[in-house]
MDAnalysis code that builds the backbone (N, CA, C; Angstrom):
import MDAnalysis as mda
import numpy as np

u = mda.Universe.empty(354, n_residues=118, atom_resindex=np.repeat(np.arange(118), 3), trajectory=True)
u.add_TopologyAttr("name", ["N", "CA", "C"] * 118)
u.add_TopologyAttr("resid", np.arange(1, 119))
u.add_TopologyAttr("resname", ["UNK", "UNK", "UNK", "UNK", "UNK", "UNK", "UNK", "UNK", "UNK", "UNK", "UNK", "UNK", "UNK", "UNK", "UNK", "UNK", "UNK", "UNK", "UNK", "UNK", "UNK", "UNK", "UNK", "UNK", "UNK", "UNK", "UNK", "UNK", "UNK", "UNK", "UNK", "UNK", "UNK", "UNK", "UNK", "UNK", "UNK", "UNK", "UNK", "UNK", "UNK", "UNK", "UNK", "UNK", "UNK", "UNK", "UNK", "UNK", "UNK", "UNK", "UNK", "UNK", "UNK", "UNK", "UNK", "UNK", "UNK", "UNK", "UNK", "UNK", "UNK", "UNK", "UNK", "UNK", "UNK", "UNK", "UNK", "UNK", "UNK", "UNK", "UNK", "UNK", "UNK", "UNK", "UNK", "UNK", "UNK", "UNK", "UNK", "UNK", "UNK", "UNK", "UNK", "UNK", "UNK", "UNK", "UNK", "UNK", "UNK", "UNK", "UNK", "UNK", "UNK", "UNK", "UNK", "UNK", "UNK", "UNK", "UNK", "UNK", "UNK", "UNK", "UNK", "UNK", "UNK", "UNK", "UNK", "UNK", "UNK", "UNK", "UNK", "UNK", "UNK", "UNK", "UNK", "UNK", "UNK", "UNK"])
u.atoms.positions = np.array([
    [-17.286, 18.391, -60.269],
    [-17.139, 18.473, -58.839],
    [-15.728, 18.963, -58.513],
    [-15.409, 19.914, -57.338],
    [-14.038, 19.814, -57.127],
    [-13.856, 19.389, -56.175],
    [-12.434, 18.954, -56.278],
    [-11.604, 17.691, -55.862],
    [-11.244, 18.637, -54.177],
    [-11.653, 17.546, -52.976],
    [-11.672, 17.969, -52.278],
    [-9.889, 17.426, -51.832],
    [-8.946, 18.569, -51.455],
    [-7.941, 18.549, -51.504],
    [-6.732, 18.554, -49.932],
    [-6.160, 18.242, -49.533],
    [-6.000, 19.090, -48.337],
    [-4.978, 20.234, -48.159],
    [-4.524, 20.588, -46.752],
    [-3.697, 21.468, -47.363],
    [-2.843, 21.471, -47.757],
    [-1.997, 22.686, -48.813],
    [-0.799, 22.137, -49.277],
    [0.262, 21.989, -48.434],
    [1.197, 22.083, -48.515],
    [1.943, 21.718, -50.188],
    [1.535, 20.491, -50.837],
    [1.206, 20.415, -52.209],
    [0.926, 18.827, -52.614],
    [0.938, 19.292, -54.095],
    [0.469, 18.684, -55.177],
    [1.109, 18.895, -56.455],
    [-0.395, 18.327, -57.022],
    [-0.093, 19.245, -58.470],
    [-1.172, 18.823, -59.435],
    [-0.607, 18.965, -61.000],
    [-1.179, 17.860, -61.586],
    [-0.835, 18.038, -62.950],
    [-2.090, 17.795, -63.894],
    [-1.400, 18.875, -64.689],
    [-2.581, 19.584, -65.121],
    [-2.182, 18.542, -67.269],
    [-3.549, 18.281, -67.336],
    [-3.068, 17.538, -68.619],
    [-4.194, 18.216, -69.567],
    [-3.673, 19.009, -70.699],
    [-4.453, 19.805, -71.336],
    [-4.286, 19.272, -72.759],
    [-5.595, 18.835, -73.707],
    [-5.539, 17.877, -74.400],
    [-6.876, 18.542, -75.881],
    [-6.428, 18.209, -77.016],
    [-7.497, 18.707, -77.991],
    [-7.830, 16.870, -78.101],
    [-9.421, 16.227, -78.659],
    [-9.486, 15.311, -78.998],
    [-9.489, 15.511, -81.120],
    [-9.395, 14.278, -81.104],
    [-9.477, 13.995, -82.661],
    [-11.255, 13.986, -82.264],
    [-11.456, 13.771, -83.582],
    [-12.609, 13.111, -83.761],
    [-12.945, 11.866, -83.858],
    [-12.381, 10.902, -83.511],
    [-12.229, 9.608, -83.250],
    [-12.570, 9.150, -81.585],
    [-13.755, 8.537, -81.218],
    [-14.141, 8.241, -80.226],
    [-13.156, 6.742, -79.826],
    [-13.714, 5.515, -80.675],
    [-13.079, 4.563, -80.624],
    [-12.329, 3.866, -79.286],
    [-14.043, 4.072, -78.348],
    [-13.682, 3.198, -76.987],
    [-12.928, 4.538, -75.887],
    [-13.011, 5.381, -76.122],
    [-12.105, 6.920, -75.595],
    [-13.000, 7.126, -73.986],
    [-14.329, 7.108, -74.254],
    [-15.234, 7.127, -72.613],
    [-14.334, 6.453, -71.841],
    [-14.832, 4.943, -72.088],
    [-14.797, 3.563, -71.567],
    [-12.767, 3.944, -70.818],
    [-12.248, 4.135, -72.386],
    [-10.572, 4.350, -71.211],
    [-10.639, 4.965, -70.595],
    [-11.342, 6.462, -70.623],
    [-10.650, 7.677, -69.609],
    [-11.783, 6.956, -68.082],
    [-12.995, 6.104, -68.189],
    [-12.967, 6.043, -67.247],
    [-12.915, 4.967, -66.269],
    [-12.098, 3.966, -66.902],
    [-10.782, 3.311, -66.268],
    [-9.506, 3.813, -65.876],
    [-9.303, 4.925, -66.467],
    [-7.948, 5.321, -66.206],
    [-8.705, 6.720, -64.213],
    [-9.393, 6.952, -64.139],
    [-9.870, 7.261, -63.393],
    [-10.299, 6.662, -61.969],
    [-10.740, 5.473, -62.346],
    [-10.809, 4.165, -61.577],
    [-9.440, 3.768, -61.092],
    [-8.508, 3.909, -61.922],
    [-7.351, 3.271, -61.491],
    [-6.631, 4.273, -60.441],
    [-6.429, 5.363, -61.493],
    [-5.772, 6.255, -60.576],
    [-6.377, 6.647, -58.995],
    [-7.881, 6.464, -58.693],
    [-8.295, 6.420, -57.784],
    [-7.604, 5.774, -56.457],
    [-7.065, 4.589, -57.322],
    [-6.685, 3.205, -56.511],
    [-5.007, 3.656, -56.093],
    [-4.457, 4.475, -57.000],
    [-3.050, 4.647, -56.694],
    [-2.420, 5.139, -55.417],
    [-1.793, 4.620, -54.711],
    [-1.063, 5.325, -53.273],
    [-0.778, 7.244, -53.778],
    [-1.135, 7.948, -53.117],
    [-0.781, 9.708, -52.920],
    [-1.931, 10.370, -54.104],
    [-2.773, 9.064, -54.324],
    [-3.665, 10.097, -55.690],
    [-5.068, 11.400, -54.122],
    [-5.462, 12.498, -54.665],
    [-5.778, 13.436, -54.293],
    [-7.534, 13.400, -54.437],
    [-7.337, 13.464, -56.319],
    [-8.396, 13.684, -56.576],
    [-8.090, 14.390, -58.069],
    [-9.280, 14.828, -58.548],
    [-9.094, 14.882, -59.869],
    [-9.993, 16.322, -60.363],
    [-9.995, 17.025, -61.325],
    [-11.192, 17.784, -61.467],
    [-10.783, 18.277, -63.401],
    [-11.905, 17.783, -64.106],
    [-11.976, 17.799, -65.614],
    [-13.188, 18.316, -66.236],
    [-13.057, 18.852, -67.399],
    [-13.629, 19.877, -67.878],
    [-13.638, 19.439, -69.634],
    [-14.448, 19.444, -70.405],
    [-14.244, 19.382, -72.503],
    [-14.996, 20.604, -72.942],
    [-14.313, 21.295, -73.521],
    [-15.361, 22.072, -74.101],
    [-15.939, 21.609, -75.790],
    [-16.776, 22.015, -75.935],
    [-16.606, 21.855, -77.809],
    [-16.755, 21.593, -78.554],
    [-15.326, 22.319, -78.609],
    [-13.899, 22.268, -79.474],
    [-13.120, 20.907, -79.378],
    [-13.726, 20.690, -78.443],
    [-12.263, 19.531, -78.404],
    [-11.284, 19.540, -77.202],
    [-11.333, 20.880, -76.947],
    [-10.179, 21.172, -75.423],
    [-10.705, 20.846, -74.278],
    [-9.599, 20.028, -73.946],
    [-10.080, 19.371, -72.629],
    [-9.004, 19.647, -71.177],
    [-9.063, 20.123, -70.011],
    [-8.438, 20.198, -69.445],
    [-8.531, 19.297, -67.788],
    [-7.840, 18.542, -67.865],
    [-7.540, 17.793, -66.540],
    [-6.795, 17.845, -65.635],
    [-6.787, 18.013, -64.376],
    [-6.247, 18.327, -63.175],
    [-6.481, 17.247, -62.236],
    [-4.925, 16.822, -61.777],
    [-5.069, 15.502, -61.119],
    [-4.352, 15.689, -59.859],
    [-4.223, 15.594, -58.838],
    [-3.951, 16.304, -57.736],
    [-3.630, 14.649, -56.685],
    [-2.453, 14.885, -56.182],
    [-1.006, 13.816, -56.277],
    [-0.349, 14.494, -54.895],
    [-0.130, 13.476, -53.437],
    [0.627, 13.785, -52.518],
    [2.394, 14.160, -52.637],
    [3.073, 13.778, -53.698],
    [4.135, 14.528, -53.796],
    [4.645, 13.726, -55.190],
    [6.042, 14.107, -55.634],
    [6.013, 13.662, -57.146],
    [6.852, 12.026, -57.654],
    [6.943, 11.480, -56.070],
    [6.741, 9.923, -55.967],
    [5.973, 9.187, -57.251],
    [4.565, 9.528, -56.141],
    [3.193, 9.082, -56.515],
    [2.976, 9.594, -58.254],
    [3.523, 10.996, -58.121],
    [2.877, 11.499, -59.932],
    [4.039, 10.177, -60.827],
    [5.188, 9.823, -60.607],
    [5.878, 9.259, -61.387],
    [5.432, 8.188, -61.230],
    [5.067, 6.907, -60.326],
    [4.612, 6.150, -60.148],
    [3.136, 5.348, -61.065],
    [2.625, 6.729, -61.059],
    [1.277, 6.338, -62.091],
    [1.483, 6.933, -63.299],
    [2.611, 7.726, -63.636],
    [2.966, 7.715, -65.045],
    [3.355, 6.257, -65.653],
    [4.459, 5.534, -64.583],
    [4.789, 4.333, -65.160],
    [3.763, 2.827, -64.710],
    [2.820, 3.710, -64.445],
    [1.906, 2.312, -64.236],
    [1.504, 1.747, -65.851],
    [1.657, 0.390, -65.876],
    [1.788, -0.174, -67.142],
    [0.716, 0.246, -67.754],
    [-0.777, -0.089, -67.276],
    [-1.683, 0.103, -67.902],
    [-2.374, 1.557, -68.173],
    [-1.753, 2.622, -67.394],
    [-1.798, 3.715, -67.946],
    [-0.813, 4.094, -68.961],
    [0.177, 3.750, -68.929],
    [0.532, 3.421, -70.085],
    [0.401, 3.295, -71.523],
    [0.224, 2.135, -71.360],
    [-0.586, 1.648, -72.607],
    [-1.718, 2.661, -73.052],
    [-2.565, 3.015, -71.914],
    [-3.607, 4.100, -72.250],
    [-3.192, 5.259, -73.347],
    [-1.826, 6.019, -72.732],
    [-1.530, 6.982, -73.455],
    [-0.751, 6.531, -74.602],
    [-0.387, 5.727, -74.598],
    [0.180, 5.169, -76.191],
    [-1.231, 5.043, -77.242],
    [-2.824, 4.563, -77.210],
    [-3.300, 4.766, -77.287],
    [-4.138, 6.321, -77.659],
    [-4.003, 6.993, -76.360],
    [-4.165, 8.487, -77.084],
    [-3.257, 9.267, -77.838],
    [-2.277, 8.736, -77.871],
    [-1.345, 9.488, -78.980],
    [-1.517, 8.931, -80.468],
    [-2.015, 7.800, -80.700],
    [-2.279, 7.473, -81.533],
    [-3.864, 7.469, -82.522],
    [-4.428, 7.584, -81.267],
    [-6.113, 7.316, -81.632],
    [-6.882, 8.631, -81.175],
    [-6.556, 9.256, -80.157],
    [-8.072, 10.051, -79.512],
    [-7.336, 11.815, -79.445],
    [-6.062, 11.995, -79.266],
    [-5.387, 13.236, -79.239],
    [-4.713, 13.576, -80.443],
    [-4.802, 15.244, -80.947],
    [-4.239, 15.622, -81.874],
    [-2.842, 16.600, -81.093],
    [-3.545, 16.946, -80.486],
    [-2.404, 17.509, -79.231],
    [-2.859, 17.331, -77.663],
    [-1.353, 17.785, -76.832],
    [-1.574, 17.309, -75.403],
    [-0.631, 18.291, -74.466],
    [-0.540, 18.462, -73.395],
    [0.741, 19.259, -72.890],
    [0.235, 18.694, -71.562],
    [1.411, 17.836, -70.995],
    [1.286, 18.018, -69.227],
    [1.689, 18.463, -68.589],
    [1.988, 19.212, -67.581],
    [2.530, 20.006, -66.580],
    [2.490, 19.852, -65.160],
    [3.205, 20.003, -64.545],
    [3.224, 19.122, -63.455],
    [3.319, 20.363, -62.278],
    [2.918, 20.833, -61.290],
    [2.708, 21.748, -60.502],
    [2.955, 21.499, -58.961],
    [3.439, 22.660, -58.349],
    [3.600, 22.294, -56.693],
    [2.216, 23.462, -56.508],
    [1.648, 23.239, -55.485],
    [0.761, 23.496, -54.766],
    [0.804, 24.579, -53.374],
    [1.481, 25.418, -53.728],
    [1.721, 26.066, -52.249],
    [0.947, 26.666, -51.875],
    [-0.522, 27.505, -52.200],
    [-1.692, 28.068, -51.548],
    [-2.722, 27.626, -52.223],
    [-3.414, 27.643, -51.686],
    [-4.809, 27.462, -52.252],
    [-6.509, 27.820, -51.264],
    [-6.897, 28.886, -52.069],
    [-7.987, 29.008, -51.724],
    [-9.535, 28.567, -52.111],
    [-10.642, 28.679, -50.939],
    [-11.940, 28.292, -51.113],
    [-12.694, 29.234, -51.407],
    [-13.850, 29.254, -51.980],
    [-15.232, 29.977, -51.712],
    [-16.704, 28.978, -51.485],
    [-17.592, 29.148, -51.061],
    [-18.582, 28.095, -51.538],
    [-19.684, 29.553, -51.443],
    [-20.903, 29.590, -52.085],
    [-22.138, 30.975, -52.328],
    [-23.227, 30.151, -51.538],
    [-23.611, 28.589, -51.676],
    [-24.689, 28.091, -51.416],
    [-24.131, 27.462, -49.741],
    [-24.884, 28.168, -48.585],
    [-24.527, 27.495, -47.246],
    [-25.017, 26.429, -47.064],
    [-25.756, 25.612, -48.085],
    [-25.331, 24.327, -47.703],
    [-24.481, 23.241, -48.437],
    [-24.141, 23.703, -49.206],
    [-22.689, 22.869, -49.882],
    [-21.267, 23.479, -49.001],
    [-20.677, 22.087, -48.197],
    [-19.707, 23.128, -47.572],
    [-18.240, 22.773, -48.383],
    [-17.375, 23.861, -47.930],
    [-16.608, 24.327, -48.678],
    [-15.584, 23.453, -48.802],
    [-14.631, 22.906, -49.350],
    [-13.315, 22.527, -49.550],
    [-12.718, 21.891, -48.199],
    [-12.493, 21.554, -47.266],
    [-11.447, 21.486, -46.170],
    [-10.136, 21.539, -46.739],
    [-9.417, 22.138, -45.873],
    [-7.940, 21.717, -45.779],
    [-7.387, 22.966, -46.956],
    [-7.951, 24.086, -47.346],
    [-7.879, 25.221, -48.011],
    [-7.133, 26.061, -47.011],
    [-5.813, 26.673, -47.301],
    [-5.394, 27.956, -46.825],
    [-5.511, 29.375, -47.773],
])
């Protein structure tokens, strides 16, 4: 689904990740860590993708970079990624992004489009 966003300026970080082959409870975290971040003050919305291979790319979309630092140091996400560095990722890269345009399309008129798209 994509993350219905508003307009910018606002920020997204983008967390691009290969898995091991080691499952070992990996669902169950990422979707607590989803749940949570839901719950966080300036969270946006989210939009994720695995192919595979293993490559996984996540986009988490954050009212300014308060909020992105804020749920970096949230304890229990935290702990999460101490966890994937150890157990579920062979590699990872995050990147952290400002948001200054962004456009919509939608093909089907009755799915409507994005709000808050310039």
């Amino acid at each position: 689904m994509i993350a219905q966003t508003p307009s910018p300026p606002y920020y997204a970080v983008i967390f691009t990740s290969l898995r091991t082959e080691t499952d070992q409870g990996y669902a169950q975290a990422a979707d607590r860590m989803l749940e949570l971040a839901r719950q966080q003050p300036g969270f946006l919305g989210v939009e994720s993708a695995r192919g595979d291979d293993g490559l996984g790319i996540t986009v988490s979309y954050w009212t300014n970079e308060a909020a992105i630092l804020a749920w970096k140091q949230h304890a229990e996400h935290r702990n999460t990624r101490e966890q994937g560095r150890a157990i579920w990722y062979g590699a990872f890269q995050t990147r952290v992004c400002k948001v200054e345009r962004a456009y919509a399309f939608t093909a089907n008129s009755t799915t409507p489009a994005p709000t808050g798209l310039a």
